[in-house]
C-alpha positions as CSV (number, residue, x, y, z in Angstrom):
1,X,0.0,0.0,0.0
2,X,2.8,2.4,0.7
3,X,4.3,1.5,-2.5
4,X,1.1,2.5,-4.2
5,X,1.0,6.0,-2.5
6,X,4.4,6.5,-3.0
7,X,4.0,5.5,-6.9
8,X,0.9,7.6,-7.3
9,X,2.4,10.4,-5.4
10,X,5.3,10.6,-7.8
11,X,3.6,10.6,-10.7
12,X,1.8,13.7,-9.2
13,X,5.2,15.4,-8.9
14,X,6.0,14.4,-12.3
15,X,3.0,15.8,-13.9
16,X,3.2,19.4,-11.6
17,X,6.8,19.6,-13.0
18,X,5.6,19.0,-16.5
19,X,2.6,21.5,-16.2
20,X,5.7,23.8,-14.5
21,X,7.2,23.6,-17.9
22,X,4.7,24.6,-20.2
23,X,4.2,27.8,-18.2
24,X,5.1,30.8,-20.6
25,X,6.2,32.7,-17.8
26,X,4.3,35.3,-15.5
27,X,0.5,36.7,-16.7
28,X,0.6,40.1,-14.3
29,X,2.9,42.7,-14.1
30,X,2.8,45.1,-11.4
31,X,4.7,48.6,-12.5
32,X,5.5,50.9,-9.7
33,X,5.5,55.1,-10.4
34,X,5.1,58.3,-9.5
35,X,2.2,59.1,-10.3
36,X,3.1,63.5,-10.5
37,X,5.2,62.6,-13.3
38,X,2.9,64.4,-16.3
39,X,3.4,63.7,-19.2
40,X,4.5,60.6,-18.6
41,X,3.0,58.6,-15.7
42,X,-0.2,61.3,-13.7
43,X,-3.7,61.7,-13.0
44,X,-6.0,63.5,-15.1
45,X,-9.0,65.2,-13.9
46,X,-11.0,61.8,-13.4
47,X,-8.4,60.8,-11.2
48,X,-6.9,57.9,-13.6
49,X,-3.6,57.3,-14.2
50,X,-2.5,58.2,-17.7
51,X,0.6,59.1,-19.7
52,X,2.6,58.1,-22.4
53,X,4.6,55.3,-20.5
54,X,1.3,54.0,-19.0
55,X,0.1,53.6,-22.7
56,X,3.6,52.6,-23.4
57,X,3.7,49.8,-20.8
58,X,-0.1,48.7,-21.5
59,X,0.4,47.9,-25.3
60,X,4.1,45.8,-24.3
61,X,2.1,43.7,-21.4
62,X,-0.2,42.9,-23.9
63,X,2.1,41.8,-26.5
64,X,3.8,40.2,-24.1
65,X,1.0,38.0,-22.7
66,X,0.4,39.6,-19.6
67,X,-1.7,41.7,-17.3
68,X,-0.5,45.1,-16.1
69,X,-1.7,47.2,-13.3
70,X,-0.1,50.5,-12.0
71,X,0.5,51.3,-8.8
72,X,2.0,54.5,-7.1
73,X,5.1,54.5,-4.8
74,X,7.0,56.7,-2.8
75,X,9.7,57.5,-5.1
76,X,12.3,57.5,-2.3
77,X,11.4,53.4,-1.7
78,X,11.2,52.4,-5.2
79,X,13.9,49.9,-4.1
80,X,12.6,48.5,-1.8
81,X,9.4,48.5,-2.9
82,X,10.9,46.5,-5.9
83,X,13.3,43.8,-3.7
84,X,10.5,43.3,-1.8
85,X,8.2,42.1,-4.8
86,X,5.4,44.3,-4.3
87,X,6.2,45.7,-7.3
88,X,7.6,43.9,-10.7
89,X,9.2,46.8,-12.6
90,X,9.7,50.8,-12.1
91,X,8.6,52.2,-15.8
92,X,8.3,56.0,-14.9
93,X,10.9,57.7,-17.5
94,X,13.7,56.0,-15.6
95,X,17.2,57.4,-16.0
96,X,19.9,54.8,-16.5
97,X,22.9,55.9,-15.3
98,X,26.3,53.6,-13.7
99,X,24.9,53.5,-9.7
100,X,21.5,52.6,-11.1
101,X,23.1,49.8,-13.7
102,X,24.6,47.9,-10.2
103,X,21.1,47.6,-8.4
104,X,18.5,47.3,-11.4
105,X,18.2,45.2,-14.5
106,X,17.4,47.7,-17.2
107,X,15.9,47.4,-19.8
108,X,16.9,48.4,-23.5
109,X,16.3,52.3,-23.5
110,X,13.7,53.6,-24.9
111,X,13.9,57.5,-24.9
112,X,16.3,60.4,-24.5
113,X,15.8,62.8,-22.2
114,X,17.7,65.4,-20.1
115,X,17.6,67.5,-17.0
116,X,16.9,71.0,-17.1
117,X,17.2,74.1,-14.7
118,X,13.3,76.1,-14.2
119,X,13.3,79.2,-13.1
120,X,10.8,81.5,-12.6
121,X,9.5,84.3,-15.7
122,X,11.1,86.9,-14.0
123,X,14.5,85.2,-12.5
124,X,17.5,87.0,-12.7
125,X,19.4,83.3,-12.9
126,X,20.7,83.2,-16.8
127,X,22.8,80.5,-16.9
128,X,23.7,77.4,-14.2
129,X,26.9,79.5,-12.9
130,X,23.8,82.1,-11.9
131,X,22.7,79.3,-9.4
132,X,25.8,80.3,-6.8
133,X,23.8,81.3,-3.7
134,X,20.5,80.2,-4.3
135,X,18.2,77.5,-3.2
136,X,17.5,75.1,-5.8
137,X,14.8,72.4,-5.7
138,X,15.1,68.7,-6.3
139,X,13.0,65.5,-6.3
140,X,14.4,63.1,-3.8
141,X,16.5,59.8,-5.1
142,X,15.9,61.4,-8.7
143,X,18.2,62.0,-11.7
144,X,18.8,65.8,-11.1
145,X,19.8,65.1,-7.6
146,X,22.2,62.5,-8.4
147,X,24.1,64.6,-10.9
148,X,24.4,67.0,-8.1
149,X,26.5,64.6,-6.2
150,X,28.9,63.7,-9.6
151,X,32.0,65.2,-10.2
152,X,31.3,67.3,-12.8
153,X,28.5,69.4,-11.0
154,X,29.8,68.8,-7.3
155,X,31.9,72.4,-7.3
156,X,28.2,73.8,-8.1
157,X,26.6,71.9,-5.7
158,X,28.7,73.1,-3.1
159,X,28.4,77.1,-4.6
160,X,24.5,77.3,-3.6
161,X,23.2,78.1,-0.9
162,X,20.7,74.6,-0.2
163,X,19.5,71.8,-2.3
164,X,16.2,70.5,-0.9
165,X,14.8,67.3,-1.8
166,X,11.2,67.1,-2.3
167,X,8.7,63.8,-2.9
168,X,7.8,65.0,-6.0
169,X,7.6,67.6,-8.7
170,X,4.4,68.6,-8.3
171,X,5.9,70.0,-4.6
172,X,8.9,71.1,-6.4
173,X,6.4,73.7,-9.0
174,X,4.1,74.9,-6.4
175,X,7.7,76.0,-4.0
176,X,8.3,77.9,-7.4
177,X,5.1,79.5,-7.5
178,X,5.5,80.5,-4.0
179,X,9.0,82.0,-4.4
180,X,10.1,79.3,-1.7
181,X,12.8,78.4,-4.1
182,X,15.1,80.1,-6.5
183,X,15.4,77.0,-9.1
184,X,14.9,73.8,-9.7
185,X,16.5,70.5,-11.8
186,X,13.5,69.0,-13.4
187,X,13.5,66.3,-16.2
188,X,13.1,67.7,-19.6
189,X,10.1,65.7,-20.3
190,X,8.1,67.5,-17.4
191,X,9.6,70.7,-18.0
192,X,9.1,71.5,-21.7
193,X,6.2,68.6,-22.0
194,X,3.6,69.5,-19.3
195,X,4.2,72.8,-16.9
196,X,5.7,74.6,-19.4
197,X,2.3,74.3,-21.3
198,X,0.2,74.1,-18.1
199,X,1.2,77.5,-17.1
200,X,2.8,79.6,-20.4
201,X,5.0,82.0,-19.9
202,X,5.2,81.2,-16.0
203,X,8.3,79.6,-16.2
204,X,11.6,79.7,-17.8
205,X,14.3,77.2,-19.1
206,X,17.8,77.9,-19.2
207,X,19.5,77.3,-22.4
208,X,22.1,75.0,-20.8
209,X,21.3,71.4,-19.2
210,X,22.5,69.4,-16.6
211,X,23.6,66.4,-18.8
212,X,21.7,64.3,-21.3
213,X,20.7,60.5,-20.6
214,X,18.7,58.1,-21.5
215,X,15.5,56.5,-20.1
216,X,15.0,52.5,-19.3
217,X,12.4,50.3,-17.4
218,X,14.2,48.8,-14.6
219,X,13.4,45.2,-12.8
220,X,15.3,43.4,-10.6
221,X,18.4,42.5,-10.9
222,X,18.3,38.8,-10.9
223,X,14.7,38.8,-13.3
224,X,15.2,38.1,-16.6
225,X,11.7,36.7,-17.2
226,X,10.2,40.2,-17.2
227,X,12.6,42.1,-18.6
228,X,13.4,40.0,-22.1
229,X,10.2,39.3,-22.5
230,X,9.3,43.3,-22.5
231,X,12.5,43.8,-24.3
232,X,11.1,41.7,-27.2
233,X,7.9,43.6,-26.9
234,X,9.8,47.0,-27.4
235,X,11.6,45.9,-30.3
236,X,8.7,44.6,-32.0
237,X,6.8,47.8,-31.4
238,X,9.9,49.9,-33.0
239,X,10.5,47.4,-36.4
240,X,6.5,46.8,-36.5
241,X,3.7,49.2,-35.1
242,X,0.3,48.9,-33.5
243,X,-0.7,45.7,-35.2
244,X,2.1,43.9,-35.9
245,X,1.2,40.7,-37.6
246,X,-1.8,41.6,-40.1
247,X,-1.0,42.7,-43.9
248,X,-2.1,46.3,-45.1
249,X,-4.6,44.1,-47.2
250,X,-5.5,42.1,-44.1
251,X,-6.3,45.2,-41.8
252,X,-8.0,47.0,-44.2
253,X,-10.8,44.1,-44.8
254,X,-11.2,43.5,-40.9
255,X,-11.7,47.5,-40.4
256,X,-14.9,48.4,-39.3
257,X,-14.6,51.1,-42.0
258,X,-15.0,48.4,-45.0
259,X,-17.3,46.0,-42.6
260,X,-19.7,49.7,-42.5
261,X,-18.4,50.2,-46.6
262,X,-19.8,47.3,-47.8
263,X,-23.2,47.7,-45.6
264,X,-23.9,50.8,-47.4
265,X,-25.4,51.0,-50.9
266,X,-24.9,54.8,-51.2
267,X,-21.0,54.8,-50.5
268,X,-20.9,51.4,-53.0
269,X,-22.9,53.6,-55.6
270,X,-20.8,56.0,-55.6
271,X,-17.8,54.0,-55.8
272,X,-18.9,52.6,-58.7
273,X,-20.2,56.1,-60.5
274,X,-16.3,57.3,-59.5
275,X,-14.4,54.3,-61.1
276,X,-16.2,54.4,-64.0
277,X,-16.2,58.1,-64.8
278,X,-12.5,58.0,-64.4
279,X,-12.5,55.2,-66.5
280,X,-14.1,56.8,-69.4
281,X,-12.0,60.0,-68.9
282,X,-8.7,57.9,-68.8
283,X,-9.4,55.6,-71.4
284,X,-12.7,56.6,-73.2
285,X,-10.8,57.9,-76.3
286,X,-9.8,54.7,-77.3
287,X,-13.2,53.6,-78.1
288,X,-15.2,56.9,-78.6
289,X,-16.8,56.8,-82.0
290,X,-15.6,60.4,-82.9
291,X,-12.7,63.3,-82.4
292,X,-15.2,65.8,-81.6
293,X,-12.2,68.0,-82.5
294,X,-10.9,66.8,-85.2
295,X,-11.9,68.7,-87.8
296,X,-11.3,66.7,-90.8
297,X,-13.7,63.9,-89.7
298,X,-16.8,66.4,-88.8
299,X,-19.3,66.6,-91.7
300,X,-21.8,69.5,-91.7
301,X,-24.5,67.0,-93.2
302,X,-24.3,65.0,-89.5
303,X,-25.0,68.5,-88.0
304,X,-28.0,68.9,-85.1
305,X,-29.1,64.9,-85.1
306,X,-30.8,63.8,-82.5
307,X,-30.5,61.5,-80.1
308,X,-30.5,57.8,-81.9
309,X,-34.0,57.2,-80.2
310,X,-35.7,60.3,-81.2
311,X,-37.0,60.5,-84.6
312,X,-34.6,60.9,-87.1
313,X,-32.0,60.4,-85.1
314,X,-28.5,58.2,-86.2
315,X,-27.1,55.4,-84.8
316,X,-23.8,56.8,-85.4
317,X,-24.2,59.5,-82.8
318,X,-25.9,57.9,-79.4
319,X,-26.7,61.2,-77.9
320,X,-26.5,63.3,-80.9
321,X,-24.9,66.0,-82.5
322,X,-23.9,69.8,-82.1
323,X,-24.3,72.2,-84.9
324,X,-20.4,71.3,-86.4
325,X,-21.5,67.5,-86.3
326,X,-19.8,66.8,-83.3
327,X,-21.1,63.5,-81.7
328,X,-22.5,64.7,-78.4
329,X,-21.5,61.3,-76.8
330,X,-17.8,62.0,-77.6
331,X,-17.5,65.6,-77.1
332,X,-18.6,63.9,-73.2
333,X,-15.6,61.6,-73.1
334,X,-13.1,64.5,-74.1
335,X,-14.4,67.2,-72.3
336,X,-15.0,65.4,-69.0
337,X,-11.1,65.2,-69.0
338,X,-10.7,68.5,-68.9
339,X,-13.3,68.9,-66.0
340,X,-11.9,66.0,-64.4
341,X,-8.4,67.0,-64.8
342,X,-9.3,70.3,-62.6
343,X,-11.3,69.0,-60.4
344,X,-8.6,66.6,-59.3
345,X,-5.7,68.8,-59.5
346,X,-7.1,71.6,-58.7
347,X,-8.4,70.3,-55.2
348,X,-5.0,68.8,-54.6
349,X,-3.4,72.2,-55.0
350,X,-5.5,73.9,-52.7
351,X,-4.8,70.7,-50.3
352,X,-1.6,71.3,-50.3
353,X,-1.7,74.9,-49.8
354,X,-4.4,75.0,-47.2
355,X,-2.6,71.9,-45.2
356,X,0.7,73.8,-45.1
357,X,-0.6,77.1,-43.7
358,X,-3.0,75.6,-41.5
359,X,-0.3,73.1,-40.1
360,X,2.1,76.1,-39.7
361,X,-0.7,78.4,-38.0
362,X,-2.0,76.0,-35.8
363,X,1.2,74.5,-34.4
364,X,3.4,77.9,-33.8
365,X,0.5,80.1,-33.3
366,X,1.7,83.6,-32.8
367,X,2.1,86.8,-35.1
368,X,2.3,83.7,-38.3
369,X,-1.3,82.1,-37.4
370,X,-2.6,86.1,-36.8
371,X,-1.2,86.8,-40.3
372,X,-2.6,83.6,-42.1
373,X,-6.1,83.7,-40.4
374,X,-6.6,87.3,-41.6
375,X,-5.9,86.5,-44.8
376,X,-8.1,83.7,-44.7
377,X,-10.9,86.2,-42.8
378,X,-10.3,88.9,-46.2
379,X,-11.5,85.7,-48.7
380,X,-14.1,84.5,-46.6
381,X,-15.4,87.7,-46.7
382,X,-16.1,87.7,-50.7
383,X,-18.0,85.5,-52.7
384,X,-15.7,82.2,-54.5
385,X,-17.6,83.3,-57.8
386,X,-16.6,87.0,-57.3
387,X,-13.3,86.7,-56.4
388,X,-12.8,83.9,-59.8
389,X,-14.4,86.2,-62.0
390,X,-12.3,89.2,-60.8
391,X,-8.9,87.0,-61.3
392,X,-10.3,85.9,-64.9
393,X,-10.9,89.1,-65.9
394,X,-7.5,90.1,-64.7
395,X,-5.6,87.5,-66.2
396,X,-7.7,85.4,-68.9
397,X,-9.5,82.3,-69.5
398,X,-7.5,79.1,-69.1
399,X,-6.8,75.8,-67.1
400,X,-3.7,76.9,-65.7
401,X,-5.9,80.2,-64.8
402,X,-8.8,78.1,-63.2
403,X,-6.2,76.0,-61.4
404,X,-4.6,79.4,-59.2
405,X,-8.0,80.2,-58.4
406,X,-9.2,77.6,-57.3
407,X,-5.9,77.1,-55.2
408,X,-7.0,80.5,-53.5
409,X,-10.1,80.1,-52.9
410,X,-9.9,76.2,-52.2
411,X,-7.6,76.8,-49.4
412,X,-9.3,78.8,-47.5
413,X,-11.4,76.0,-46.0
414,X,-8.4,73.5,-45.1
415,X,-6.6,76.2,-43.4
416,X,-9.2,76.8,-41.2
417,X,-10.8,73.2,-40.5
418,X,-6.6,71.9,-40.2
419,X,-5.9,74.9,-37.9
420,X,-8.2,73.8,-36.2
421,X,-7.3,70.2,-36.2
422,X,-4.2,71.1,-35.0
423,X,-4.6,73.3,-31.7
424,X,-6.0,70.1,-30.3
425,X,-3.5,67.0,-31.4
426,X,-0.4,69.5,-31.1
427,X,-1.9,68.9,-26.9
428,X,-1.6,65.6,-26.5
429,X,0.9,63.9,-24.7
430,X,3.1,62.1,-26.9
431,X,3.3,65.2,-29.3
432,X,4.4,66.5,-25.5
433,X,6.7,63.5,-25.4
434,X,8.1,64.2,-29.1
435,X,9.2,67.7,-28.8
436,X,11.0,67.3,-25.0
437,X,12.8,64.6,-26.2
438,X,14.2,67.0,-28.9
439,X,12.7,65.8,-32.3
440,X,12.6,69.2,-34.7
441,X,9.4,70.4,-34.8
442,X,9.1,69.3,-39.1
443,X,9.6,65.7,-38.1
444,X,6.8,66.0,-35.3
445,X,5.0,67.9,-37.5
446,X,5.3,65.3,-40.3
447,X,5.0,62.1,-38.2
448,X,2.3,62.7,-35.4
449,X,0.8,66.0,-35.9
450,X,-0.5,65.7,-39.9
451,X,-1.5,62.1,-40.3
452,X,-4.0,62.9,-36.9
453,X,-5.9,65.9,-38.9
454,X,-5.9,63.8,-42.4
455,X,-9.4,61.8,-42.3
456,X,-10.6,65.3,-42.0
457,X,-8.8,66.3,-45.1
458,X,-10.1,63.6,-46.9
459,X,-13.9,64.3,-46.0
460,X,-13.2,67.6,-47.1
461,X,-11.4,66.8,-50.5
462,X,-13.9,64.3,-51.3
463,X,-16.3,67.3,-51.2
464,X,-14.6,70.1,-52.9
465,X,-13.8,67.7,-56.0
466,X,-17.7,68.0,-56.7
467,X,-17.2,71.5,-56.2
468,X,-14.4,72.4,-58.4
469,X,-16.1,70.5,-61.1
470,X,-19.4,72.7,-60.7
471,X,-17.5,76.0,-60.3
472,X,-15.5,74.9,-63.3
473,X,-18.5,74.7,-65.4
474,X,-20.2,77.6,-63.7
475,X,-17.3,80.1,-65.1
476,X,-17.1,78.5,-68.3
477,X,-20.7,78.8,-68.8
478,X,-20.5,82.5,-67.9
479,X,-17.1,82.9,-70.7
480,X,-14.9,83.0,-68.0
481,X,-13.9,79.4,-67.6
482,X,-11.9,77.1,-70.4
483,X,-11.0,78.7,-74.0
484,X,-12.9,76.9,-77.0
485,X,-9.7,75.4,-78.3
486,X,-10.0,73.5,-74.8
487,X,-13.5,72.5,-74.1
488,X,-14.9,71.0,-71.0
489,X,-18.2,69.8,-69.8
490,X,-19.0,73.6,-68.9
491,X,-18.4,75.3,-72.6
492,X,-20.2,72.4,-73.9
493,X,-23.7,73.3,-71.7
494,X,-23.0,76.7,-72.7
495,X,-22.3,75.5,-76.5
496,X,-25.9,73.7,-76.0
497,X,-27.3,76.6,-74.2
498,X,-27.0,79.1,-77.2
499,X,-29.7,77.0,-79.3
500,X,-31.5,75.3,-76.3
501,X,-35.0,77.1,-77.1
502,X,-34.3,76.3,-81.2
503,X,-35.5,72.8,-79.7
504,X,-31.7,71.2,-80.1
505,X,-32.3,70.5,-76.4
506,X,-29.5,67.5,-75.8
507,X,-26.7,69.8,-76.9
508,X,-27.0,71.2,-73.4
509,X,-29.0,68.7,-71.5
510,X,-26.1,65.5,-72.2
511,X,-23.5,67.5,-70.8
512,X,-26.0,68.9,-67.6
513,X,-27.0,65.5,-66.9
514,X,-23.1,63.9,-67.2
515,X,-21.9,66.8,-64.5
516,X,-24.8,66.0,-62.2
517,X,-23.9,62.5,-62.4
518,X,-20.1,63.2,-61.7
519,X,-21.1,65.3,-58.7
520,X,-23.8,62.9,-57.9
521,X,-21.6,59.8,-57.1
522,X,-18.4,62.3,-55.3
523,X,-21.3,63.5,-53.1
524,X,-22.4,60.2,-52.4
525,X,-18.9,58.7,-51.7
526,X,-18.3,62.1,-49.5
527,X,-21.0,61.9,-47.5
528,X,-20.1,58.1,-46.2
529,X,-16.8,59.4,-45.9
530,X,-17.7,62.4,-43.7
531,X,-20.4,59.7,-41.4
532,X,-17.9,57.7,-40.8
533,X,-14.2,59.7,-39.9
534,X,-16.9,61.7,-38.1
535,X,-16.5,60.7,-34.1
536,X,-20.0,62.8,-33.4
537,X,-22.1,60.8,-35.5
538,X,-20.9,57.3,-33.8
């Protein structure tokens, strides 16, 4: 019997350490912070902790396998707090530097950051040699009161006239406030990336800094399970993004954009009324039945047919013919090319111009955005049609003509709706975390700030296409647009206009009809578009 429980109680040892085997490792992480530390690792106004490492540390957990909750420390136990096991892992934009290396296990780094001197507005201190005599503030066990100890800063150390220590920085700003302190060392990422927007103007950072480092997540010493496994996390965010394993193709079909796409007929419509006028634009002289312009292959006798159904109309000509014998059908395919072509371009001009100045008025503000918003005020404040006609006049009739006016008066509306775009993403924290860290403001500009306002940009392009393509054939209509010798939809309603009441009515009516359907199936396409990048209507 003995033998039996000691047989059956082996093989339960032998199956535990089997099950012990196939364990992948831990499924919580518990990250220890201070939870003053904006942008990085604070409270918001709902009292939840937020930042740019808590989102950091959130998305490598979950790569990683694992559960992650926050919890706040007192930053002057953080080591004990981490030998002791109440916590896994300090990820608070934590310095690495040589007396840190010998008690943590850090992690690859992950940021650059550096320590600055604040001062207030209207200090007198210029420069860190301006510090001599004055009492400068610093957060306990931190990065900026460790320097203060090194050689290179220990001969200014010893120049003021007291160093105090504080628990955190939110203590260290309000002693400034009070005029309690003369100065403090404060990490560039809180400096630049949250007080100095909390309070502009308040403040002021000297131009030299303490030292530059670099920032880490630290574990213990002896845990490798937590730290390579984040480690691989990291470096699969860096070489692969948000969704790591899914193909462009992939995403885009398990989007709830193209799952709402292909539940709506209008936006599939329009899809479809798009392709296919682009279609016949791009490729519809290949098969059109007639040069319109040609002249050699018009015929007077073929001049005012019908349409082929109307009596004594030609097959030849579908839709009919003009008073030269132009076939009505293929004067469509060649002049909606034209339209087409300044639709298109034309909007992407005034894109391009409108995203520029309102990306450069939003983000630097100042005298720049007062400039560029009056200038934008002075062409809101005529009509589009008055100020087109006005630059016609001035300059002549066409497409390179339409094109600069529609430029200038296309802008107008991306300058102000990207502007506006941009007063609010230039605010958020890792735009914050991107301009301490000391990325030029192009690349932030470029990387984080534009693709945030472009589903905005596309809504509105979508739009202004239709609207180009009407305003085109507005001006033409009224002799302003497109020269004969370059005919679009427009001159051909006003070609068709001139006999419309001689009862030659499809001259005008084809061309009237094709526009409508051209703006019919943008305006479609647009408004699905403008639903769905639209987080109101959710």
């Amino acid at each position: 019997m003995k033998k039996l429980v000691a047989l059956v109680m082996g093989l339960m040892m032998m199956l535990m350490m089997v099950a012990g085997c196939g364990n992948d490792g831990p499924k919580k992480m518990v990250i220890g912070l201070d939870d003053n530390f904006a942008p990085m690792g604070y409270r918001n106004e709902k009292n939840e902790i937020v930042g740019m490492d808590i989102d950091l540390a959130r998305e490598a957990c979950k790569r990683a396998g694992m559960e992650v909750e926050f919890k706040p420390i007192d930053w002057g136990a953080k080591e004990a707090e981490l030998k002791s096991k109440r916590i896994d892992a300090i990820w608070n934009c934590f310095t690495v530097n040589p007396e840190r290396e010998k008690v943590y296990g850090m992690s690859k780094p992950y940021i650059n950051n550096s320590q600055l001197v604040v001062v207030p507005k209207d200090s007198p201190i210029k420069t860190l040699e301006d510090l001599k005599g004055k009492i400068v503030a610093v957060q306990d066990d931190s990065t900026g009161s460790y320097l203060l100890e090194q050689p290179a800063h220990k001969e200014l150390a010893a120049s003021m006239k007291e160093v105090r220590k504080y628990p955190d920085f939110a203590a260290i700003y309000m002693e400034i406030d009070n005029k309690r302190v003369d100065a403090a060392i404060v990490d560039a990422v809180l400096a630049r990336g949250y007080y100095d927007k909390k309070k502009p103007g308040a403040y002021r950072i000297l131009e030299q800094n303490m030292g530059d480092e670099v920032v880490a997540i630290a574990f213990r010493k002896d845990d490798k399970d937590f730290k390579d496994r984040i480690d691989k996390a990291m470096d699969e965010m860096k070489k692969r993004g948000a969704t790591p394993n899914k193909s462009l193709f992939r995403r885009i079909a398990e989007s709830e954009f193209f799952h709402n796409y292909k539940r709506s007929p209008s936006a599939i419509v329009g899809t479809v009324i798009v392709v296919l006028v682009l279609f016949i634009a791009l490729f519809g002289p290949l098969f059109a039945p007639q040069n319109p312009y040609d002249v050699a292959s018009l015929s007077l006798t073929d001049s005012y047919k019908p349409p082929a159904w109307e009596a004594g109309g030609d097959a030849r000509f579908i839709f009919g013919t003009d008073s030269q014998g132009r076939d009505i059908f293929s004067s469509l395919i060649y002049g909606s090319r034209i339209s087409l072509f300044i639709g298109v371009v034309g909007t992407l001009l005034a894109c391009a111009v409108g995203i520029t100045l309102g990306l450069i008025s939003g983000y630097f503000g100042g005298r720049v955005d007062a400039v560029i918003m009056r200038l934008a005020d002075i062409l809101l404040s005529f009509p589009d049609i008055l100020v087109a006609l006005f630059i016609m006049t001035m300059f002549g009739r066409g497409v390179s003509k339409l094109l600069v006016v529609f430029t200038i008066i296309g802008c107008v509306t991306y300058i102000r709706t990207v502007r506006a775009e941009v007063l609010t993403v230039k605010q958020m924290e890792y735009v914050d975390a991107a301009r301490v860290i000391g990325i030029p403001n192009i690349l932030i500009i470029a990387k984080h700030v534009l693709p945030n306002v472009m589903t905005t940009v596309i809504v509105i392009s979508t739009m202004k296409g239709g609207g180009l393509i009407l305003a085109e054939a507005t001006l033409s209509f009224l002799g302003a647009g497109v020269p004969v010798t370059e005919p679009s939809l427009g001159m051909l309603v006003k070609n068709g206009f001139d006999v419309l009441f001689s009862g030659y009515w499809w001259i005008a009516v084809m061309p009237g009809l094709y526009i409508m359907l051209i703006v019919f199936g943008i305006n479609l396409l647009g408004d699905f578009l403008r639903d769905e990048f639209n987080p109101k209507l959710k």
